[in-house]
C-alpha positions in Angstrom: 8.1 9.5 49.4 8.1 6.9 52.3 10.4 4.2 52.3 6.6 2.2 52.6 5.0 4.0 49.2 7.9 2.7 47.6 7.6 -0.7 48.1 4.4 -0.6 47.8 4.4 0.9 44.2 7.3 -1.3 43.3 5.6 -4.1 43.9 2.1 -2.9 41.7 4.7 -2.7 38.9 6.7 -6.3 39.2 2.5 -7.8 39.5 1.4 -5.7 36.2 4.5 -6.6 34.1 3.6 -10.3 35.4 -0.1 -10.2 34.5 1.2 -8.6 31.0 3.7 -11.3 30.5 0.8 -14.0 31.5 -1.9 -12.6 29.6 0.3 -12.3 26.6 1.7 -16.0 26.7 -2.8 -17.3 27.2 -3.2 -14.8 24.3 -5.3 -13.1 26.2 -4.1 -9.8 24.1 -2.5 -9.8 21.3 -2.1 -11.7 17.3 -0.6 -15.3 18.2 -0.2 -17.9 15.6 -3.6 -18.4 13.8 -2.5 -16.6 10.5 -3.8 -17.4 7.1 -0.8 -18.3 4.5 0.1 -16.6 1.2 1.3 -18.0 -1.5 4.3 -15.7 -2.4 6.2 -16.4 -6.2 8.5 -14.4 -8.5 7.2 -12.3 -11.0 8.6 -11.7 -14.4 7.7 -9.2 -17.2 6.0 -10.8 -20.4 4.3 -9.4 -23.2 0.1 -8.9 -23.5 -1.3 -8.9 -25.9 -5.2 -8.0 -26.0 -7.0 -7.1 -28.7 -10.6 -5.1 -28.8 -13.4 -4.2 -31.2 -15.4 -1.4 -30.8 -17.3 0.6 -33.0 -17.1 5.0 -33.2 -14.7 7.8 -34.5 -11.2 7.9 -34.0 -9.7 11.1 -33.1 -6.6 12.5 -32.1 -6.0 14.5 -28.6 -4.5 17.5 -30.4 -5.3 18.6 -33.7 -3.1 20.9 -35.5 -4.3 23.3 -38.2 -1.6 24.4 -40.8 -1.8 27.3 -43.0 0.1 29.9 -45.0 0.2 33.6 -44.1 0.1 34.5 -47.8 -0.9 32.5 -51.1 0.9 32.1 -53.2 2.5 29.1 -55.5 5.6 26.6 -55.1 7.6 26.7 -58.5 10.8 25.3 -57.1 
């Protein structure tokens, strides 16, 4: 390249990083300053307790069925 081109594409750089750097700082681009606050606490474990009432059948998620493979009688 020509000793020219290069300052010429030097200079295009040092004005963009400028005009970045301005437009930044008049928030032009960019999250500045207006955030919302949070309230931020420690948590601990406790205990609930909740009861509830409801009406239906109860019934288990696996039933078993037991049975013998012969009959017979239990003496002892």
């Amino acid at each position: 390249m020509k000793k020219k081109t290069l300052v010429w594409v030097f200079v295009a750089v040092v004005a963009l990083i400028a005009i970045l750097l301005v437009g930044k700082k008049a928030g032009w681009f960019g999250k500045s300053g207006d955030f919302k606050e949070v309230e931020v606490t420690q948590i601990s474990a406790i205990d609930i307790v909740e009861t509830v009432a409801a009406t239906g059948k109860i019934q288990p998620e696996i039933e078993v069925a037991l049975s013998s493979e012969v009959s017979g009688e239990i003496i002892d």
